[in-house]
N, C-alpha and C positions, 0 to 999 in steps of 0.2 A: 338436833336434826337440822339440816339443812332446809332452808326455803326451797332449794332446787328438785329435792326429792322427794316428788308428790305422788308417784307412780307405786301402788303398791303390787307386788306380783308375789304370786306361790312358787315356787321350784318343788315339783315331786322325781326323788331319786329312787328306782329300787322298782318293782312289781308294781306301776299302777295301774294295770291292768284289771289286778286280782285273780291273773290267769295260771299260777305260778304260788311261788309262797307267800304272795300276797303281803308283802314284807317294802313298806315304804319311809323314805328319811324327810322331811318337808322345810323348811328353810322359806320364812318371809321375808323380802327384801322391801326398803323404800329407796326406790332409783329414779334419777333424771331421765330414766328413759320408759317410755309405753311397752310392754310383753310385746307388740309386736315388734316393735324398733329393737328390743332385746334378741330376738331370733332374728334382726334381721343381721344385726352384727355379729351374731354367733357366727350365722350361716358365712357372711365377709370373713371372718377370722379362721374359718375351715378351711378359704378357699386360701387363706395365704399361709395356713402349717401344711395343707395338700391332704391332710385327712378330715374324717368329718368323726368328732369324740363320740357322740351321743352314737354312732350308728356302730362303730366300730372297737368298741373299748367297754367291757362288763355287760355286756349283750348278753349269753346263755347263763343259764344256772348257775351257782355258785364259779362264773370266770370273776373274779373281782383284781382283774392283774392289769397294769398297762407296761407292754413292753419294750424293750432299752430303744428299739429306733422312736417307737414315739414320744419315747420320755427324752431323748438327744434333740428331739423336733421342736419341741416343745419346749426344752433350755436354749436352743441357738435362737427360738423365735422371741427370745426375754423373760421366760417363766423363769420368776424367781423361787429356787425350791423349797428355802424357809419360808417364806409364804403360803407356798402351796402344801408344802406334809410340813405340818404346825407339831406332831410330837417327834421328838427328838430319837424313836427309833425308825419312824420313819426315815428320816433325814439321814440316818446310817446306813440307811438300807438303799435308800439311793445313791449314796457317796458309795459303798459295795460293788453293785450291781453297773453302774459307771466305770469304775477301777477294772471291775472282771472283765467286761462287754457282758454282763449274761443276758442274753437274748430274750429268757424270760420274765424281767420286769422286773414290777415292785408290785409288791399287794397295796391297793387303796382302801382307802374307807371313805366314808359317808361324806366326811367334810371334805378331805383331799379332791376325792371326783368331784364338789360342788365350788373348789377354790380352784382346779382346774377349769372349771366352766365358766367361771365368772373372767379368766384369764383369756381363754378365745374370745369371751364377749369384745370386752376390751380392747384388743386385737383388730377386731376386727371394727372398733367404735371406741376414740381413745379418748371419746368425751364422758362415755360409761362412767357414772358415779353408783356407786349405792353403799348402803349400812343395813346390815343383817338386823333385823327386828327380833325384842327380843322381849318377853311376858304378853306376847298379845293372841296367846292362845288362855282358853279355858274346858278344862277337862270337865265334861258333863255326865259322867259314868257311862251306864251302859254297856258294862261290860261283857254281862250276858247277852245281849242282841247278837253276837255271832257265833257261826257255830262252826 
């Protein structure tokens, strides 16, 4: 780990509300940069793709799609796709959908939306470092506490 990245923050993707199906992905970072200086770069990096991800992309119930113009936005603005959809039928499915124009996108998952996120961070603050932290949970049971 780097000396630079003292900063630890949570990313919660998915229902953290618990309004909904209650259904969250969480993701530890250690970053050179403070949660707020992270949002403030997101927020920079919205202003120069001209949309904002978190408000407009997997918003209602099972939408888990981002579509071809924001996926073309999002390559012209340097998003590297094997970066960003890490398995290999993702990666087809946007070579696809690319080739066709389909208007309707690509389905994401969990880490793609959280490797897209980290890419407007970036974006928008291109001194952004971080490394996903990884064994520093502990599962305590409780499984029955909810119902």
């Amino acid at each position: 780990m780097s000396n630079k990245l003292t900063n630890v923050t949570t990313l919660v993707a998915g229902d953290w509300s618990g309004d909904g199906h209650s259904r969250t992905d969480t993701t530890v970072i250690r970053s050179n940069l403070t949660s707020e200086q992270i949002g403030e770069a997101y927020e920079a990096g919205s202003k120069k793709l001209g949309f904002n991800f978190i408000d407009e992309v997997a918003v209602d119930y099972e939408d888990n799609s981002l579509d071809l113009e924001k996926l073309q936005t999002l390559i012209a603005a340097g998003m590297n796709v094997e970066e960003a959809f890490k398995f290999e039928y993702e990666i087809n499915e946007v070579k696809t959908v690319l080739k066709d124009e389909d208007p309707a996108g690509i389905h994401l998952c969990e880490e793609s939306f959280t490797d897209i996120y980290f890419f407007i961070v970036k974006l928008g603050n291109e001194d952004f470092e971080y490394e996903i932290s990884k064994g520093n949970s502990i599962n305590i049971g409780g499984y029955g506490l909810f119902e």
